[in-house]
C-alpha positions as CSV (number, residue, x, y, z in Angstrom):
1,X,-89.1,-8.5,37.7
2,X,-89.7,-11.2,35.4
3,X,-88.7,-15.0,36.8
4,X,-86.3,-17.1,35.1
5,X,-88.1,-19.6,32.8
6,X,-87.9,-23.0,34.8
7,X,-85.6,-25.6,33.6
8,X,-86.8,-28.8,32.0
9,X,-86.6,-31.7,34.1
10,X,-83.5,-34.1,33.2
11,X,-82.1,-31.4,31.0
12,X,-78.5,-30.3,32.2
13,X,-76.3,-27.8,30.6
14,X,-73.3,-29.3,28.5
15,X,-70.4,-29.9,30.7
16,X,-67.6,-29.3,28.1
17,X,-69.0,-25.7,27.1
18,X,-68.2,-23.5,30.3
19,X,-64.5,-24.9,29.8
20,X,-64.3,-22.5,27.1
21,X,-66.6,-19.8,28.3
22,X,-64.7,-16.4,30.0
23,X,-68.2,-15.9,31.7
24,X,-66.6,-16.9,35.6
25,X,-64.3,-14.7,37.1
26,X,-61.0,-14.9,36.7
27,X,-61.1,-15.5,40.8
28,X,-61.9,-19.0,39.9
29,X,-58.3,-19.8,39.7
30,X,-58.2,-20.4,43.3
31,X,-60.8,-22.4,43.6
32,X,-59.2,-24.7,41.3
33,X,-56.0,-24.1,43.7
34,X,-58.7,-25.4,46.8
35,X,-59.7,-28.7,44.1
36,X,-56.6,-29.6,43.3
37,X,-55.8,-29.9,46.6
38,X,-58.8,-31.7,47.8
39,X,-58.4,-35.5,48.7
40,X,-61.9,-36.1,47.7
41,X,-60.6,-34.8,44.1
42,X,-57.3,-37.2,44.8
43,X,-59.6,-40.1,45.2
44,X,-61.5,-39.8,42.2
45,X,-59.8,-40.2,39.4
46,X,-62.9,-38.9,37.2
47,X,-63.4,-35.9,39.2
48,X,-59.6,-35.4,38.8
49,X,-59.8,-35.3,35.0
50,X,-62.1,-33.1,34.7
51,X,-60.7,-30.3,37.4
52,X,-57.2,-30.5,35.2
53,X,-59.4,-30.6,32.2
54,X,-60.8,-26.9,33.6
55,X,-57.0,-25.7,33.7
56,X,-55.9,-26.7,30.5
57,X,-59.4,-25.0,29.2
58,X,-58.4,-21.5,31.1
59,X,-55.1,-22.2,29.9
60,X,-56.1,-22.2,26.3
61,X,-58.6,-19.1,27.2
62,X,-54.8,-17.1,28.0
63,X,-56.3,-16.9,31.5
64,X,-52.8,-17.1,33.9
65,X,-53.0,-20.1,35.8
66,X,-49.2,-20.4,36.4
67,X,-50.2,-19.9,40.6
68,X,-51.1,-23.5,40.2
69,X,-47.6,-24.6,39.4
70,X,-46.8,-26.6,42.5
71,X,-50.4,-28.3,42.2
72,X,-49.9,-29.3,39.0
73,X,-46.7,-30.8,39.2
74,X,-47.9,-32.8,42.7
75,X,-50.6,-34.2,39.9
76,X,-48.6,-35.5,37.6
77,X,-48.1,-38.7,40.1
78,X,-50.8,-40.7,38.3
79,X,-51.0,-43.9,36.1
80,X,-54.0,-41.9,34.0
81,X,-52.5,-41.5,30.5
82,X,-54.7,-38.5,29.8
83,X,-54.3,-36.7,32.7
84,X,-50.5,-37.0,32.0
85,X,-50.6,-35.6,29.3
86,X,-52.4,-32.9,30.1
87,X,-50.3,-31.8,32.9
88,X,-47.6,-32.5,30.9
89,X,-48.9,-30.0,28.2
90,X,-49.2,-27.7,31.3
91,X,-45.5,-28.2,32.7
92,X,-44.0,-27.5,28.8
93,X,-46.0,-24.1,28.6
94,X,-45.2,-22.7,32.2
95,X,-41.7,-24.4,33.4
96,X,-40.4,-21.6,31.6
97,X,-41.5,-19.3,33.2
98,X,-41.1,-21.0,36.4
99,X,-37.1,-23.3,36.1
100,X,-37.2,-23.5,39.8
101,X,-40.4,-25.2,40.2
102,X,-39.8,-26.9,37.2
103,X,-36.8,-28.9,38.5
104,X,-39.8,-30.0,40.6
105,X,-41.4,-32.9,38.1
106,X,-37.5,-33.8,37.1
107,X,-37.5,-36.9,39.9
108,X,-41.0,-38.0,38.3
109,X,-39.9,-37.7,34.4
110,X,-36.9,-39.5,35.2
111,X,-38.9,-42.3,36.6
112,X,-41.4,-41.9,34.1
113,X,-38.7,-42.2,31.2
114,X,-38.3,-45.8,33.0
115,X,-41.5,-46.7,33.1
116,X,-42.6,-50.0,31.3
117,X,-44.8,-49.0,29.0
118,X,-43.4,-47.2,25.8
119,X,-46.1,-44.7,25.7
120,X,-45.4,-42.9,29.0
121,X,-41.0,-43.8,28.4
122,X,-41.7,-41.4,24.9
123,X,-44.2,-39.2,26.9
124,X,-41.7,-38.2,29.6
125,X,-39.0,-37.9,27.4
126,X,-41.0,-35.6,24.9
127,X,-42.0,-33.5,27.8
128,X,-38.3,-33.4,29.5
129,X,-36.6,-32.1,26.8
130,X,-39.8,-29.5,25.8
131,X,-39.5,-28.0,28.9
132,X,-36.6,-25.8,27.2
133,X,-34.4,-25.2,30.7
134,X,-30.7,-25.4,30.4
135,X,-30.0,-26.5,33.9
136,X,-31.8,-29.7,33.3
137,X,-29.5,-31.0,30.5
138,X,-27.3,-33.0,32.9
139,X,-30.6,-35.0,33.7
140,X,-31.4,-35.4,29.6
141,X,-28.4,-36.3,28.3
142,X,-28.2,-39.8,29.8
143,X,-31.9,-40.5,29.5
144,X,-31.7,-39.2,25.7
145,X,-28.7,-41.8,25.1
146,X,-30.8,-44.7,26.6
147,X,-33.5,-44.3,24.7
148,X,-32.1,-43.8,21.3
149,X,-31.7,-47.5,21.8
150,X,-34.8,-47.9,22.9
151,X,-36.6,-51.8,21.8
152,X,-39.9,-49.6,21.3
153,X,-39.7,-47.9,18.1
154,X,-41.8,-45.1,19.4
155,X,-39.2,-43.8,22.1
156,X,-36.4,-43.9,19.5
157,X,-38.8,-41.5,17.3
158,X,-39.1,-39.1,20.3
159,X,-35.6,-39.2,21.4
160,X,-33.9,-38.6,17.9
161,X,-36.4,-35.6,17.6
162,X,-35.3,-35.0,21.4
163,X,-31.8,-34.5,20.2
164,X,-33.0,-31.4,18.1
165,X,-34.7,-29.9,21.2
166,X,-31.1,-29.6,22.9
167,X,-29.7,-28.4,20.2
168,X,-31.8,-25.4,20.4
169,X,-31.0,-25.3,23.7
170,X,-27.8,-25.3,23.5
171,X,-25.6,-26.2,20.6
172,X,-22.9,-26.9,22.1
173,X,-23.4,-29.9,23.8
174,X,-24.6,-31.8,20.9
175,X,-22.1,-30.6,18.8
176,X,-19.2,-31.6,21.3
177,X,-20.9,-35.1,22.3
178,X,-21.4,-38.0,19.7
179,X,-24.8,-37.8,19.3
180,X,-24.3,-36.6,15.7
181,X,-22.2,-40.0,14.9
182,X,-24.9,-41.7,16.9
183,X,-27.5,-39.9,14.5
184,X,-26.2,-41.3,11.5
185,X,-25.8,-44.6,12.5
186,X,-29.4,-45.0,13.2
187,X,-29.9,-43.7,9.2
188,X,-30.3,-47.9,9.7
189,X,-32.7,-47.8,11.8
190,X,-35.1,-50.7,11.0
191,X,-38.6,-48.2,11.5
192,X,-38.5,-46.2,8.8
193,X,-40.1,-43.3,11.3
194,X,-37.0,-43.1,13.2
195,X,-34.7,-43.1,10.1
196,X,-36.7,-40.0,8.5
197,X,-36.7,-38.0,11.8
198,X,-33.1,-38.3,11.6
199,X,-32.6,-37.4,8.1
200,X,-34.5,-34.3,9.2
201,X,-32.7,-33.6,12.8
202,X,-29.2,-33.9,11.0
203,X,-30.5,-31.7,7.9
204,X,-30.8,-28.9,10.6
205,X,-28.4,-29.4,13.0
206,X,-25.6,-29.6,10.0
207,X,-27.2,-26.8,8.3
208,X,-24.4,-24.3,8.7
209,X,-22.1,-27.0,7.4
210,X,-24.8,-27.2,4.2
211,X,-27.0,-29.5,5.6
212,X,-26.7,-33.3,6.1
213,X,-23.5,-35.3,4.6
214,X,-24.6,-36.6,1.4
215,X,-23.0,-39.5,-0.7
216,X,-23.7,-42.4,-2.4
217,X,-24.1,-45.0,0.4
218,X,-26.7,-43.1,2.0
219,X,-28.8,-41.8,-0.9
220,X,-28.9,-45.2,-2.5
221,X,-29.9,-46.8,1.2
222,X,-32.5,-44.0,1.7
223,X,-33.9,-44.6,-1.8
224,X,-34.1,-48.1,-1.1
225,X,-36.3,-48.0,2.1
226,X,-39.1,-45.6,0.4
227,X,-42.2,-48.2,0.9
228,X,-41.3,-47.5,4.7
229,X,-41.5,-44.2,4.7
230,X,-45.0,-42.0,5.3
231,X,-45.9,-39.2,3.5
232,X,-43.4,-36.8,5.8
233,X,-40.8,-39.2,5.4
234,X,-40.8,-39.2,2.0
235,X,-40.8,-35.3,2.0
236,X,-37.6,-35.3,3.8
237,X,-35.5,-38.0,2.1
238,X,-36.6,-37.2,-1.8
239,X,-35.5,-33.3,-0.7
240,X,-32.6,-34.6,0.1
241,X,-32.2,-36.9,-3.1
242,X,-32.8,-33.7,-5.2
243,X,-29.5,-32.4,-3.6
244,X,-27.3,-35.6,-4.9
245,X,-25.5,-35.5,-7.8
246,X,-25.4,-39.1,-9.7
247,X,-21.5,-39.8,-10.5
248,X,-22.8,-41.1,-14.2
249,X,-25.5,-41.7,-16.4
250,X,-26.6,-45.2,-15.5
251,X,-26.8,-44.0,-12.2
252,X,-29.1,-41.2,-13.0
253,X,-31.3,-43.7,-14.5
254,X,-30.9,-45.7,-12.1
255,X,-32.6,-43.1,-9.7
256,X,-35.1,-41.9,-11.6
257,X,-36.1,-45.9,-12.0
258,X,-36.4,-46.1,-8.3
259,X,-38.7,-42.4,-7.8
260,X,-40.9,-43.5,-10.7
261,X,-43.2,-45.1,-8.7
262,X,-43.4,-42.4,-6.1
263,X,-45.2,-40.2,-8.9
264,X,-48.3,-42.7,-8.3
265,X,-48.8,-41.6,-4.8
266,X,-51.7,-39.3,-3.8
267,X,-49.9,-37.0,-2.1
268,X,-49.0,-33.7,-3.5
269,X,-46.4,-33.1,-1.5
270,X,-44.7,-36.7,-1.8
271,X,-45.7,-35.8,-5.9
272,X,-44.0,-32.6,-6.3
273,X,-40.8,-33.1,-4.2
274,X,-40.6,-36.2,-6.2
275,X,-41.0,-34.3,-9.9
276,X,-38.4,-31.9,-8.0
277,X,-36.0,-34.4,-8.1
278,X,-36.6,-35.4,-12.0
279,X,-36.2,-31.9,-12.8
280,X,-32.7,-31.8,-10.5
281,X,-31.5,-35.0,-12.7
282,X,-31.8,-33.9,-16.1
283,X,-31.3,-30.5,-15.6
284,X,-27.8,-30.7,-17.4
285,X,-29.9,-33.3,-20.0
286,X,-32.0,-31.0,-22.4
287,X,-32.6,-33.7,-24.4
288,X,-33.7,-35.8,-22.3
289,X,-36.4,-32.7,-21.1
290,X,-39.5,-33.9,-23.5
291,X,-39.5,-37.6,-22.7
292,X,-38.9,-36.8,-18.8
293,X,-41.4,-33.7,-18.5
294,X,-43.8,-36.6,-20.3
295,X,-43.3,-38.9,-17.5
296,X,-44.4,-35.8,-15.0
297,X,-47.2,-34.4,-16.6
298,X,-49.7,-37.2,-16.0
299,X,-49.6,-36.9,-12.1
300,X,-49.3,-33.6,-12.1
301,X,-52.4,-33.1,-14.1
302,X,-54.4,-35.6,-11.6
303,X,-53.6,-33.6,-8.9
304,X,-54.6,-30.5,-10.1
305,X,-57.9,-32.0,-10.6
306,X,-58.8,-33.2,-7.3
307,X,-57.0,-30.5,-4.9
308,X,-58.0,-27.7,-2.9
309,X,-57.9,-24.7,-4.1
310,X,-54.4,-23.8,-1.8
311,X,-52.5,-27.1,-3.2
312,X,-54.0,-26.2,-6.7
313,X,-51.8,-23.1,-6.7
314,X,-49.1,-24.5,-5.5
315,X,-49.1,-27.3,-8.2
316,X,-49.5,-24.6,-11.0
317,X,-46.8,-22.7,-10.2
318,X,-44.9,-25.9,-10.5
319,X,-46.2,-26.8,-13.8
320,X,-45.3,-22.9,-14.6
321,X,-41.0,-24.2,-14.5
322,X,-42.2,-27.3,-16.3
323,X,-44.0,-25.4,-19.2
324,X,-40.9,-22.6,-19.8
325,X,-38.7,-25.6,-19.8
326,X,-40.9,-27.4,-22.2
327,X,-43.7,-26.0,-23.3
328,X,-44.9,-28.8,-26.0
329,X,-45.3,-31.0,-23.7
330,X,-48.5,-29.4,-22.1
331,X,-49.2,-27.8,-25.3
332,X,-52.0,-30.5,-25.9
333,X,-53.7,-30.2,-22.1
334,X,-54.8,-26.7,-22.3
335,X,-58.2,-26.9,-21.9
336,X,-57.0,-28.4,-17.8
337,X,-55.9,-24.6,-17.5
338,X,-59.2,-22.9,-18.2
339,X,-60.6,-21.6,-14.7
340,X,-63.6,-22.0,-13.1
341,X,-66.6,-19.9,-11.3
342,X,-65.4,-21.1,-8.2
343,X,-61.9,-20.8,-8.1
344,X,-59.8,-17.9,-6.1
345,X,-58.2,-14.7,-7.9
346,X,-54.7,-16.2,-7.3
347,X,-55.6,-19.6,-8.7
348,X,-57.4,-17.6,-11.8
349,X,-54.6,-15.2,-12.6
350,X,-52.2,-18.3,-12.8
351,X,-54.1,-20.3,-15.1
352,X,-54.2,-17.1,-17.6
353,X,-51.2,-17.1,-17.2
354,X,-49.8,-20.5,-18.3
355,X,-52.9,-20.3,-21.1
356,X,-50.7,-17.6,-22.9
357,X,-47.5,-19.5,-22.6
358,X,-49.4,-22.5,-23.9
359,X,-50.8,-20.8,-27.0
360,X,-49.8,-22.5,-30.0
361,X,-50.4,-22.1,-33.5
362,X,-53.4,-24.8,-33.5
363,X,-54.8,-23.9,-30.0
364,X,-54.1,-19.8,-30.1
365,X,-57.8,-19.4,-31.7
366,X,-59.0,-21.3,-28.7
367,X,-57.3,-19.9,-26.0
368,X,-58.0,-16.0,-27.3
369,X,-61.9,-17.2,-27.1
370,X,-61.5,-17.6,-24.2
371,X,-59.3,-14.6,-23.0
372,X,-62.0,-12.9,-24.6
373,X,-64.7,-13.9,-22.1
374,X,-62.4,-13.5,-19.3
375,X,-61.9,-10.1,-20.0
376,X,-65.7,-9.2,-19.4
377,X,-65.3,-10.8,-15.8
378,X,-66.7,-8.4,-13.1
379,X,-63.3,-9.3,-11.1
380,X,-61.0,-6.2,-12.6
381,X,-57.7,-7.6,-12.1
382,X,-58.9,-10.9,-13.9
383,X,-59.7,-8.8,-16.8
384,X,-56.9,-6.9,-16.8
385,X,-54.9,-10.1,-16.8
386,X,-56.8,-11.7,-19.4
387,X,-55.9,-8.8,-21.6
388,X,-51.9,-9.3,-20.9
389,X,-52.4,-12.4,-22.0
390,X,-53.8,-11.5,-25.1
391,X,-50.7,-9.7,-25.6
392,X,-48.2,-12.3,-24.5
393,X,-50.0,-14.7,-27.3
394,X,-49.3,-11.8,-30.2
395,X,-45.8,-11.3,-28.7
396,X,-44.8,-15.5,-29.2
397,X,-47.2,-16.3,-32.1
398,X,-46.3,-14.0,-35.3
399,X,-49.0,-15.6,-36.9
400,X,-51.2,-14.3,-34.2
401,X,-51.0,-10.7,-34.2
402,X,-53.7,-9.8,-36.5
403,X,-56.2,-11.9,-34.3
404,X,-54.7,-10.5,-30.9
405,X,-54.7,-7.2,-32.4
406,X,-58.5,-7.5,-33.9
407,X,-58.9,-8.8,-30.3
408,X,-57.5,-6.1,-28.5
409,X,-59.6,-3.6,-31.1
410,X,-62.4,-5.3,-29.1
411,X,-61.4,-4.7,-25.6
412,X,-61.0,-1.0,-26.6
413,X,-64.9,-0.8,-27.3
414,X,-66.0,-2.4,-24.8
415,X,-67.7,0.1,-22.1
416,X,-65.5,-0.3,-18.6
417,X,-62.8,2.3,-18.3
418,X,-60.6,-0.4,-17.0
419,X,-60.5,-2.5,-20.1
420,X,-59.7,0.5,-22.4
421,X,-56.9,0.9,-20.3
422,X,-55.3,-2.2,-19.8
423,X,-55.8,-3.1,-23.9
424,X,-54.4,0.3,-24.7
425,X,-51.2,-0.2,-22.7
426,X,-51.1,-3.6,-24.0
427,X,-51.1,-2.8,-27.9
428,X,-48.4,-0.2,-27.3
429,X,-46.2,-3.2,-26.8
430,X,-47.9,-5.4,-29.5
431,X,-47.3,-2.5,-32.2
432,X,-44.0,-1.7,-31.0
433,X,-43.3,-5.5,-32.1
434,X,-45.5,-5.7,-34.8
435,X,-46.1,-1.9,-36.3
436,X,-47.8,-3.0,-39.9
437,X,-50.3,-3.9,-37.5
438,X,-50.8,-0.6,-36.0
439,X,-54.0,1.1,-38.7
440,X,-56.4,-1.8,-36.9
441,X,-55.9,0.9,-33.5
442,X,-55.0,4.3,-34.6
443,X,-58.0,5.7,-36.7
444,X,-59.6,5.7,-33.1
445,X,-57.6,6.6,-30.5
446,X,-58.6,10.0,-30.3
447,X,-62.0,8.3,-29.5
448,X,-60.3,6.1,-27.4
449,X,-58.5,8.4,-25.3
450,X,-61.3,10.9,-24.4
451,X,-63.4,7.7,-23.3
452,X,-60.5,7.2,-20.4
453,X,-60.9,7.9,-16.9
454,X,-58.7,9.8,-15.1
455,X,-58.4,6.7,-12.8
456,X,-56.3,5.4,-15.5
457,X,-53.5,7.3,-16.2
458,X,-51.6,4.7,-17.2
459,X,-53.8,3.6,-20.5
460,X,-53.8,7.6,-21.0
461,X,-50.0,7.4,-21.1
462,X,-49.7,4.4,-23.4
463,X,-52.4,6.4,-25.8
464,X,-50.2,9.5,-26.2
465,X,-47.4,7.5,-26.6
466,X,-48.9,6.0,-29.7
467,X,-50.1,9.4,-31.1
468,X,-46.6,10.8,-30.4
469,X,-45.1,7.8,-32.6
470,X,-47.6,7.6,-35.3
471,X,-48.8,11.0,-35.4
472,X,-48.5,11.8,-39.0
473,X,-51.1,9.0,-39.6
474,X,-53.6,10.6,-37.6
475,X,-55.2,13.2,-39.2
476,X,-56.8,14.8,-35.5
477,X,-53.4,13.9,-33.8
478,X,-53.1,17.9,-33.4
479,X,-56.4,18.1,-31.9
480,X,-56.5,15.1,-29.7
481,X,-53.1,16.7,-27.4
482,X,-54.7,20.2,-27.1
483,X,-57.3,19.5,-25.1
484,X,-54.7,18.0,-22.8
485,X,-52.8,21.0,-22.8
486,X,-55.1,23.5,-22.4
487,X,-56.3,21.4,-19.2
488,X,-52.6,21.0,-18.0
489,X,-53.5,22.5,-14.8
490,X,-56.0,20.4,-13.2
491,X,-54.3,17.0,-15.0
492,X,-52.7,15.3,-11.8
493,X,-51.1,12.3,-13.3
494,X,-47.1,12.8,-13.4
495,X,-47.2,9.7,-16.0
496,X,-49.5,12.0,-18.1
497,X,-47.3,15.0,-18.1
498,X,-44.4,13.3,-18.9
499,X,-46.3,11.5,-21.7
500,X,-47.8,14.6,-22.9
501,X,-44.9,16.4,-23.4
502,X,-43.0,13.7,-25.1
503,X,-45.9,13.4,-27.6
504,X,-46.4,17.0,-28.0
505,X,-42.6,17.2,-28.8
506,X,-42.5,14.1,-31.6
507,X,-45.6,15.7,-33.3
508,X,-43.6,18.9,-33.6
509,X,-41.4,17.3,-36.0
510,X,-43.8,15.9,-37.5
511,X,-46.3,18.4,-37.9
512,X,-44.4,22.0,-37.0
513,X,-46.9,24.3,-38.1
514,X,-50.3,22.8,-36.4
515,X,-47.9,22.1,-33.3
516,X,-45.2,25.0,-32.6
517,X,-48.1,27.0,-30.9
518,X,-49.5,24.4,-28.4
519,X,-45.7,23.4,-27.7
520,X,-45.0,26.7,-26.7
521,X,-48.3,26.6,-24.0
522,X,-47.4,23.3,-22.9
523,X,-43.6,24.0,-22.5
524,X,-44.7,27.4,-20.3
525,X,-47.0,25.7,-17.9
526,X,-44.4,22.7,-17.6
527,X,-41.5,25.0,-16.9
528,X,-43.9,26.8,-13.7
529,X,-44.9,23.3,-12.4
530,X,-44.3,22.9,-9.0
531,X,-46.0,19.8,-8.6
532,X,-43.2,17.5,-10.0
533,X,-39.6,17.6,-10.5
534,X,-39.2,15.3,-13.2
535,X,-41.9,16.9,-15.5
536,X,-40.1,20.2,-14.6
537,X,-36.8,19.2,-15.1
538,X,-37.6,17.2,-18.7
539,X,-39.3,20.5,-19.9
540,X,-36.8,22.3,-19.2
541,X,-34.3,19.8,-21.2
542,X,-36.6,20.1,-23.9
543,X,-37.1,23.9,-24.2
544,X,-33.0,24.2,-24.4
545,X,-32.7,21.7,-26.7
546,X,-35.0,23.3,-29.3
547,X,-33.3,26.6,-28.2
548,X,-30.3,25.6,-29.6
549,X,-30.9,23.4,-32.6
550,X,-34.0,21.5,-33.6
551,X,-32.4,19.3,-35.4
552,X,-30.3,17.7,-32.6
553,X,-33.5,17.8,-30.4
554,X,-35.4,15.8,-32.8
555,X,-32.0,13.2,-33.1
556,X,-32.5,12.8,-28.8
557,X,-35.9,13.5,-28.2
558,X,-37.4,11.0,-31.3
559,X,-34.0,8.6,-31.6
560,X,-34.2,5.5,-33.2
561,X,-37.6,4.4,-34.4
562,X,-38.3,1.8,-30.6
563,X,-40.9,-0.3,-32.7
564,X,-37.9,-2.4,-34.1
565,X,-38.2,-4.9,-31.4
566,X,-35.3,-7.4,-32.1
567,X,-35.3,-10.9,-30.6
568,X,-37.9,-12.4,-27.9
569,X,-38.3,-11.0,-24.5
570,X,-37.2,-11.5,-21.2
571,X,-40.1,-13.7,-20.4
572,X,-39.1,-16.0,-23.2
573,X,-35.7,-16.8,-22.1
574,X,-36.1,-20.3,-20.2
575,X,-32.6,-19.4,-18.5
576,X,-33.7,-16.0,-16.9
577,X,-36.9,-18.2,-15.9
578,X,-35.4,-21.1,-14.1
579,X,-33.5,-18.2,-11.8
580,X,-36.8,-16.6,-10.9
581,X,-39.7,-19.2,-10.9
């Protein structure tokens, strides 16, 4: 058997590594039981540290060290900050499990919460009321009312977010004690720390009520004190700003005066609570919309540049609002919106996105250059997007069409299945907008739909739609269905079926004599498929209605001519938008 190779003189294995190595056995727990108890351990405070060090380590391994309860709490009589805290963190995560030994440490927070240094008094009281037992709220109450009038500014932070602990616990006794009252008198708090944890502590506490009382007293004192409010605390009062509701004009003004610098900071977070509350303001203001979105664009554009990739979504979608509410304003910055090698899917699909709502008549020829080489990406869904896009641009731009449709032409040559898919579902809805348009696609769709997969029964749908509208234009319209038909039985796409036989149908009118035979086929093997009961149940609507009189079943089956596309879409309508986005 080979021997172990020696080890090097003076070399010694890192000492922090075993704490988070599950190589011991779990048996070790009692050996820390034996430490703990050692007064050789009691009299070195070094030794100490690192034996509770061990527990916390097996702690965070999931190993159960709750047997060493009673040690732990016997340890917590020192003056070593750190290894208060750590049994501290201890006590929180297993008095719960243990309330009876946990009224154990009560006498020492207690004393604790009197100690002369502000650290361990906001320590104590931290830990008392995380220890989440009921029975020890006649012991917190008192201590929590001292120290919301703490001198140290750091126990008043712990013991106004203290008062939210017991409310968890139980509701009750905040809501019958003045503690609330107490709460919003300290909104005058001279640290700026304690008056934000309060803004947030009453926001929750009052939130069946609809959150914390607003009026014009406190927003205006709030908005006053923002240079002493960090990042968080700036969060939490402009979110509540966004929720007041300025009793005139010259106070509006006088708000948005007072949050204009905020939209300097660095933060993102401070940045887009802070735009939230412009968009709040003017809201009712439309035409005050182009000078305010302006004012917002700047920072927002700055941030996008220099955030991660997770803040960079989250600031697009907020430009997203902005742009549907007013879209010239960020007409001129869309080259900021074209994406990057390096960027995620999510972060991709939503600059595509806001590209094609950005199109306008002097950037459109820009933009669809660039759609077009996003639609060769080797990411699918980008493509697929990119294509959309294309789409949205012909739909908003009139002027457009013939380049989005020459574009789309395009797509449906290039060689992935995918792309002749997604272009051919997109220039059903171009052409139903814009049917002069429609002799750029049809002379190949025959071509077109043969070069499908059957992975993309979708685009297959969306062709025989077209030849079932404009089949009298196509001279092989006839020719393109039947093979379709004849392979009716192995097609296993219900979109298909339901397609083809609403094409097949249309062409009948159109075309009776090169059709009535291959209706008849297709309207037999519908009526025996058991596969679907929509396709069965729309043949057999079909077959009775030409049973009884053509001409009514060309009046329901054809209707009015769909391409007559009246007004914009959904999409356009800034009011649907600010519901959903």
């Amino acid at each position: 058997m080979a021997q172990p190779p020696p080890q090097r003189r003076g070399s010694a294995p890192p000492q922090n590594s075993q704490y988070f190595s599950e190589q011991g056995k779990k048996g070790e727990v009692n050996e820390l039981r034996t430490l703990l108890r050692s007064p050789a351990v009691e009299r070195d405070p070094k030794r100490k540290r690192e034996v509770i060090k061990k527990v916390i380590a097996y702690m965070t391994l999931g190993i159960d060290v709750s047997p060493l309860f009673s040690q732990m709490v016997m340890s917590v009589e020192t003056r070593d900050l750190v290894v208060k805290k750590m049994v501290y963190h201890y006590l929180c995560s297993y008095a719960h499990e243990q309330p009876e030994m946990g009224l154990m440490c009560v006498n020492t927070l207690q004393r604790d919460c009197s100690n002369d240094d502000p650290m361990v008094r906001g320590l104590a009281l931290r830990n008392l009321c995380s220890l989440r037992l009921p029975i020890l709220l006649e012991y917190i109450q008192p201590l929590l009312r001292g120290a919301l009038k703490d001198r140290s500014a750091y126990v008043r932070r712990t013991a106004v977010m203290g008062v939210l602990k017991v409310y968890h616990m139980d509701q009750s006794t905040v809501r019958s004690s003045d503690l609330i009252d107490v709460l919003y008198d300290m909104l005058r708090d001279t640290d700026g720390m304690v008056v934000s944890n309060c803004v947030v502590v009453l926001d929750e506490i009052m939130l069946e009520e609809g959150g914390i009382a607003i009026n014009k007293a406190i927003v205006h004192h709030l908005l006053s004190r923002l240079n002493d409010f960090n990042e968080w605390g700036l969060c939490a009062t402009l979110k509540l700003a966004a929720r007041y509701a300025p009793e005139s004009d010259d106070e509006r003004f006088q708000v948005m005066n007072v949050l204009d610098p905020v939209l300097r900071t660095s933060n993102a977070g401070v940045v887009l609570e802070a735009i939230g509350c412009f968009v709040q303001l003017t809201k009712d203001l439309p035409e005050l919309h182009a000078q305010v979105y302006e004012r917002l664009k700047a920072p927002l554009l700055t941030l996008m540049s220099k955030s991660n990739n997770e803040g960079l979504y989250c600031l697009l979608k907020h430009a997203e609002l902005l742009v549907f509410r007013c879209r010239e304003v960020f007409a001129s910055e869309y080259r900021q919106f074209y994406i990057r090698y390096d960027e995620p899917a999510c972060v991709k699909h939503q600059k595509v996105q806001l590209l094609a709502q950005l199109a306008s008549e002097s950037s459109a020829e820009d933009i669809l250059s660039e759609l077009r080489e996003y639609a060769g990406d080797c990411d699918p869904s980008l493509a697929k997007a990119a294509i959309r896009a294309t789409g949205v641009v012909a739909s908003r731009l009139r002027s457009k069409a013939e380049a989005c449709c020459s574009l789309l032409v395009e797509f449906l040559d290039l060689e992935y299945s995918y792309v002749k898919a997604e272009a051919l579902l997109v220039a059903k809805d171009v052409l139903r907008k814009y049917p002069e348009r429609r002799g750029d696609v049809l002379p190949s769709l025959g071509r077109y739909l043969g070069e499908l997969d059957a992975e993309e029964p979708q685009g297959r749908a969306a062709a025989l739609f077209l030849v079932g509208q404009w089949g009298e234009e196509i001279p092989s319209a006839p020719y393109v269905l039947e093979p379709l038909i004849d392979a009716y039985a192995t097609e296993t796409s219900v979109d298909v079926k339901l397609a083809l036989l609403t094409a097949t149908c249309r062409l009948f009118f159109k075309r009776p004599p090169e059709v009535q035979n291959m209706l008849g086929r297709l309207l037999d093997a519908a009526l025996e498929d058991q596969t679907s009961s929509d396709v069965r149940d729309k043949a057999l609507l079909y077959f009775r209605l030409l049973r009884r009189d053509v001409n009514v079943a060309q009046r329901v089956i054809s209707g009015r001519d769909p391409c007559s596309i009246q007004g914009a879409f959904a999409e356009d309508n800034c009011a649907v938008m600010d519901r959903l986005v």
